[in-house]
N, C-alpha and C positions, 0 to 999 in steps of 0.2 A: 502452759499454753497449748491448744491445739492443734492438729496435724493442720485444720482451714486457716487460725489464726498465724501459723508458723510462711504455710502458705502462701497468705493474703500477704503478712512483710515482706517476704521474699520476693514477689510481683512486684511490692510495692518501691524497693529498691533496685529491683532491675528495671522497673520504668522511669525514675527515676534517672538513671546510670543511660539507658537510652533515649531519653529524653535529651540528656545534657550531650551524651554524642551525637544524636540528633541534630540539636542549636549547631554542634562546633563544623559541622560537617556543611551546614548550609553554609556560614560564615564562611568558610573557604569555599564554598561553593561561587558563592557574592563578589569577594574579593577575585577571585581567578576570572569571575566573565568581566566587573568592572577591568579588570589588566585587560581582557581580551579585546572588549571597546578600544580602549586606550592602545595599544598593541595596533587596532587596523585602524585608528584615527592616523596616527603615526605612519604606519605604514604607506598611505593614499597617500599621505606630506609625501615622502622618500622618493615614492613613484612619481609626483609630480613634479619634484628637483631633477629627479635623474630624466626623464624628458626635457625638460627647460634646459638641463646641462647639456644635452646630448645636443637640445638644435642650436647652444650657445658655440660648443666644439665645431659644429658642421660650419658655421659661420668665419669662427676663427681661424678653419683653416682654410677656406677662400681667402680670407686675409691674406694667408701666410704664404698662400700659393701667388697670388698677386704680386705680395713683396719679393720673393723670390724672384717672381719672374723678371720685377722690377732693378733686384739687385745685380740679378745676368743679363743685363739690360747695359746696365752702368758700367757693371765691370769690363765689356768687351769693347764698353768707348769711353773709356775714363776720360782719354782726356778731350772729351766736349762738357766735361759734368766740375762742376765747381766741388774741393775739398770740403763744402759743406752740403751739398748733394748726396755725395757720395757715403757724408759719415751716416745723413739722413736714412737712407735707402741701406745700410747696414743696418743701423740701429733698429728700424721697424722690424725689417727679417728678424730680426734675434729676438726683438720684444716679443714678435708673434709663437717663436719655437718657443719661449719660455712660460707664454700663454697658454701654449698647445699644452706643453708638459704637467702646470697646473691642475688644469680642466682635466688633465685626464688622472690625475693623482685624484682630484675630488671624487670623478665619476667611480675611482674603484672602492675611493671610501662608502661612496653615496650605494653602490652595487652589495658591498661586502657589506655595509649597514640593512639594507632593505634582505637581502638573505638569511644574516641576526634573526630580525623582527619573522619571517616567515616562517622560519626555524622555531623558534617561541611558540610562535602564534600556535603550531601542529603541539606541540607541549600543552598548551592553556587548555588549547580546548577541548583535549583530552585527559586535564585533568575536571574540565565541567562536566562531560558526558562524567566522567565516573562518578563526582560528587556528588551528580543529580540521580545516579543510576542507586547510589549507598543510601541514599537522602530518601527513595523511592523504597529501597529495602527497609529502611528503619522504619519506615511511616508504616509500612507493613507489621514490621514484627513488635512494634508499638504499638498499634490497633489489633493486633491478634493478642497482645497482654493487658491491653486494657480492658479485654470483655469480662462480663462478671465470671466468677469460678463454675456457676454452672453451666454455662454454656461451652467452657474450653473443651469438653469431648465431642459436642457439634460441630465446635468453629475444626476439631482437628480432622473430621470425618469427612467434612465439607470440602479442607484443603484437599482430604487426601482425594476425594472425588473430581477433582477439578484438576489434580495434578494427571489422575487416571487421563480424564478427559482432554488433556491436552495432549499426552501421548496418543489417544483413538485418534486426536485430529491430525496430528503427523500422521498416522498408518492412516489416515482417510485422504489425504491427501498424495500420499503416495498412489492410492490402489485407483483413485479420480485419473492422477496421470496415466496411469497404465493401462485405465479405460478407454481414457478418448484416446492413447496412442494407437490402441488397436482399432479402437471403433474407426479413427482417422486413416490406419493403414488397410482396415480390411474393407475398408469403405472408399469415403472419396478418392483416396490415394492408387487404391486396385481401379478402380474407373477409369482415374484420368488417364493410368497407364494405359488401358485397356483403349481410350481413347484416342490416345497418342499412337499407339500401336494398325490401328485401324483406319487412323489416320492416312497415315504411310501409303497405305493399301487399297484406298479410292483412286489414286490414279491409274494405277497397276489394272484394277478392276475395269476401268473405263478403257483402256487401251486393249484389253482381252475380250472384253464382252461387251464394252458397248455403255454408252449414255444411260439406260434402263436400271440396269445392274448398280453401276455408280452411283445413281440418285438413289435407289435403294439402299443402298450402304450407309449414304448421307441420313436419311430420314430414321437407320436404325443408329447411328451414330447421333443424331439430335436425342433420341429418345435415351440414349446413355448419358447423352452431356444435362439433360432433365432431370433424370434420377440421382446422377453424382449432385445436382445445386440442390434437390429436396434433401437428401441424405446432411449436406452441410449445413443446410438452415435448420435443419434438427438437432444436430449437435449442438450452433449456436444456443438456439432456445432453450435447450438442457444448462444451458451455461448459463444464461440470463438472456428470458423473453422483451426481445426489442418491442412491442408491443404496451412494457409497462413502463419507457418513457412517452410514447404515444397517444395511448389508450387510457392508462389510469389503471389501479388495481382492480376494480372490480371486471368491465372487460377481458382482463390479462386472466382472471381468476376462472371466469367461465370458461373461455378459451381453453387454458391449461386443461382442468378437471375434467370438462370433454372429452380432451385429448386424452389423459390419462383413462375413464371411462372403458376409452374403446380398443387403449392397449393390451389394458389389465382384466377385461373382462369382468367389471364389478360395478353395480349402480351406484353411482354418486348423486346426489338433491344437494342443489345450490340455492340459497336461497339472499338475498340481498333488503335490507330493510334501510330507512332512511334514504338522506340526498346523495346519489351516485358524485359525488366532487373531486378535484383531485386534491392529493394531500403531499405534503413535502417529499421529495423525491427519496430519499433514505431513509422515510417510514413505509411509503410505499414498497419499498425492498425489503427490509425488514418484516412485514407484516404477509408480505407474497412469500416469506421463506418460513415463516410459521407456519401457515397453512399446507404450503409443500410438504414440510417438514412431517408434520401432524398425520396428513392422509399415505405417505411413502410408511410413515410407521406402524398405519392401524393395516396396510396393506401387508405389510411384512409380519407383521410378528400375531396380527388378531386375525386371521382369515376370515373377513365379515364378505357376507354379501352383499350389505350394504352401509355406505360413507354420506353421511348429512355433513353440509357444511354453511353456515350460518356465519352472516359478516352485518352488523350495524353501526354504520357511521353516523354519531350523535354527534353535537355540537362541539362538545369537549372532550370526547371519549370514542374509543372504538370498543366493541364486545366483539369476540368470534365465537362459535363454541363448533368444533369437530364432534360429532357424534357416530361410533359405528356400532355393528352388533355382534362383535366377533365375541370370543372367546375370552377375552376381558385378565386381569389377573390384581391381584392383591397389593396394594398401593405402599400400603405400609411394610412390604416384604421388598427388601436390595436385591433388583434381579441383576444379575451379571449382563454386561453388554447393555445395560438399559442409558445408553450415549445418546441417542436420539431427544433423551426427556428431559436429560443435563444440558445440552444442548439449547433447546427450547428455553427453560427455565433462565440461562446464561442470557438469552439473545432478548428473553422480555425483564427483565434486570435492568438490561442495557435502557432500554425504554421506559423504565421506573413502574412498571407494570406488575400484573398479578396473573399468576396463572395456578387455578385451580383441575386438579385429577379426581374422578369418580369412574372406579370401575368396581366391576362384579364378575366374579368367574363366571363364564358361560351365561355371559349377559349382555356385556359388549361394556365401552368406556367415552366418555364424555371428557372432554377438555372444553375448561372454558378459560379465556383470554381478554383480560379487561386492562385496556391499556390509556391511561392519560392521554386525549391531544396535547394539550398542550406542553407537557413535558419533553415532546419530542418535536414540536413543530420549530 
């Protein structure tokens, strides 16, 4: 038997063996959220006894309190009350304490019962998160052994690329926060102080020098409180351009690129073909964070002079293609740090898209981005 064929068995019984703990893992997966159902059907009952019991108790002991009152009533003129009065207005009193004592035995059944089920309930359905989280893992490492033999050294290359890439996204996420903490403290934040400070100091100023002085203060204190709200609406927009539930993608697109243009000191050609429409609000995002994506990349790592960027919205289809003329590099070569493309690739995945790479050293590089409407819409 061969090293493949010995192989191929071996696969073929461990999927197999994962397969069958697969099945068993759902079945108690099944069973624990049917309990869970059952569990808060039960549970509402409980709560809705122990209310009904609670306003049964509230009732009973008006009763109780009546007959009381009734029985110190009787007892301090007995004798205007007939021996059958008297046994009367005993007898209720007592019925109603033995009422009372009942109703409250239930309600701590009824309480100690509903704390049970709540109690459970935190059990069940943390045994579903996990069966569904195992169920999630097996469906994984089942479909990583089900691929044919020659792909297992792509499928492992791929894992291992994505497992990179989600460590970059924590470090990316951290180094975002530590951005806008500063951008936010060295910015808006020093302003407003600066503001507040100055503040203070306008009436000081008018009482010293005069109405002139003051109004001057004010008008350079407007033109502080102007640049701290530009300064914030720019951050926003680095966060997500209020413009692209407004406006549409394309709008938001030239706006941006613009914007970028005159930061970055580098010609950008936008070009837009087809009907400008708007399209499902979280392909619009998606497809405004490719393109982002695309030109922060060819800016950073190609030093081109020049970014084309081409958007056509077809009937059933979007095409983008980024075009720069930078410095370009070898597609088929694993550059380190190349997060940005994994990135991309991940995000038009998600869209059931295609995304093709053409570059040339010291030629520049072409993306092109052909992404299904209707897969996304």
């Amino acid at each position: 038997m061969t090293d493949n064929s010995m192989l191929e068995k071996i696969i073929d019984n461990t999927l197999n063996t994962v397969g069958d703990s697969r099945e068993q893992i759902f079945e108690i997966g099944e069973k624990s959220r049917q309990e869970l159902e059952s569990l808060k059907r039960e549970l509402g009952e409980v709560r809705l006894k122990v209310a009904a019991l609670i306003e049964k108790t509230d009732k009973t002991q008006l009763y109780a309190r009546f007959s009381r009152s009734r029985l110190v009533e009787v007892s301090k003129a007995f004798g205007n009350y007939t021996s059958d009065e008297v046994k009367t207005a005993y007898e209720q009193a007592n019925d109603y304490q033995i009422q009372l004592a009942i109703l409250e035995q239930e309600e701590i059944q009824l309480r100690n019962r509903r704390d049970q089920i709540e109690r459970r309930l935190v059990d069940v359905q943390d045994t579903v998160e996990r069966a569904e989280e195992l169920a999630s893992q097996m469906a994984v490492v089942y479909n990583f052994l089900a691929n044919d033999l020659k792909q297992v050294g792509q499928v492992m290359e791929d894992a291992r690329e994505k497992q990179a890439f989600g460590l970059q996204i924590i470090e990316a996420q951290e180094e975002e926060r530590k951005r806008l903490s500063r951008e936010i403290h060295d910015g808006p934040a020093q302003m407003m102080a600066n503001v507040l400070l100055r503040s203070d100091l306008i009436e000081r100023i008018y009482q010293e020098k005069g109405i002139d002085e003051a109004l001057s203060e004010i008008r350079d204190l407007r033109k502080m409180v102007k640049s701290s709200l530009a300064e914030v609406r720019r951050i926003i927009y680095d966060l997500r351009p209020m413009a692209l539930d407004d406006l549409g993608l394309v709008p938001t697109l030239e706006k941006y690129l613009s914007t970028f243009q005159e930061r970055n000191n580098v010609s950008i050609i936008f070009r837009h073909l087809g009907r400008d429409r708007r399209l499902p609000q979280h392909f619009e995002i998606a497809l405004f964070r490719l393109v982002q994506e695309a030109v922060q990349n060819a800016y950073k790592h190609a030093d081109p002079t020049e970014i084309q960027v081409k958007i056509e919205i077809r009937a059933t289809k979007v095409i983008m293609i980024i075009k720069d003329d930078g410095k370009g590099f070898d597609p088929a070569m694993k550059k380190e740090g190349s997060f940005g493309l994994i990135g991309m690739k991940e995000r038009v995945n998600v869209l059931k898209g295609e995304l093709t790479i053409q570059s040339k050293l010291n030629v520049g590089t072409t993306l092109t981005i052909d992404i299904p409407f209707g897969s996304a819409a």
